[in-house]
N, C-alpha and C positions, 0 to 999 in steps of 0.2 A: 221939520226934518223930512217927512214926506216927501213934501214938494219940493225938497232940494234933490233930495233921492230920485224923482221922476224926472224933473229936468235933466238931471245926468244922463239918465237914461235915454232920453228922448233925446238928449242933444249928441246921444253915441249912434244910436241908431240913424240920425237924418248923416251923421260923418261916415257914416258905413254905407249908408244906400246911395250917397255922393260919389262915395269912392268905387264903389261897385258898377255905378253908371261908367264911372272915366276910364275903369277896365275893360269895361264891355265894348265901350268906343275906339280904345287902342286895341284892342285885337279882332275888332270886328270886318277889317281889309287884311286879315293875315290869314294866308294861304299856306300849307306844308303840303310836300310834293315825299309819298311814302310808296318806296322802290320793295317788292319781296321778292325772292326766289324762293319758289316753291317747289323745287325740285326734290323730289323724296327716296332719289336711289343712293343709299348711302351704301358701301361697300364694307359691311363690317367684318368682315374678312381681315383686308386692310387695317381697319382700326384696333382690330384686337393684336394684329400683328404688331404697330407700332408701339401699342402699349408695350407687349410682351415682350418685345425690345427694350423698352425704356427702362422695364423692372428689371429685365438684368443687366443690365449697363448701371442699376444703381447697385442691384445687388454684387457684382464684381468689383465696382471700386468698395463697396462696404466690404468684402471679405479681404481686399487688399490692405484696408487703410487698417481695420481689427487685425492682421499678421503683423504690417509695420508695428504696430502699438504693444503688440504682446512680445516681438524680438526686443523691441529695446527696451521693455520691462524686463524681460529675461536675461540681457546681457548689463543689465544695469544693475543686476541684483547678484547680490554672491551668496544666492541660496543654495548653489551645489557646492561651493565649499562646504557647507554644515555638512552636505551627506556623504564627502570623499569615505571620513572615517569609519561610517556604517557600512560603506558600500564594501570596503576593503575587507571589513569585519565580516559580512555577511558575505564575501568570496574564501574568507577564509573556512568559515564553519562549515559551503559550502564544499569545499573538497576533504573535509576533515570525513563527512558522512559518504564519500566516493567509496 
């Protein structure tokens, strides 16, 4: 059991140090051409402008789309029917205490 155990082994390692040669021969003529700009004047002026642009252009369609959503909740609803009666009511108690 041993020895079958060590020849695995041995016979992983000589497939690995094989394969590791053949990697090292194929990229051993390869060249990478690495372009940076290193210019460090960023204008954060600028950047915070855009941003602070950005946020409210998101915040104005969100306050737009939350009014669309709440009119046609409101006119979809016949909640102020329930309060015509109260309201009548309480105009009327109103002027009773005039």
């Amino acid at each position: 059991m041993f020895s079958s155990s060590y020849q695995t082994f041995t016979f992983v390692i000589l497939f690995l140090t094989q394969e590791l040669r053949e990697l090292q021969a194929q990229i051993k003529d390869t060249s990478a051409i690495v372009e940076m700009d290193n210019s460090r004047s960023l204008d954060m002026d600028s950047i915070v402008a855009e941003v602070r642009a950005q946020y409210e252009d998101i915040a104005t369609r969100s306050r737009a789309e939350t009014e669309t959503w709440y009119q046609a909740k409101v006119s979809a609803s016949d909640w102020h029917q329930h309060l015509v009666p109260y309201h009548d009511r309480a105009l009327i108690l109103e002027r009773g205490t005039e």
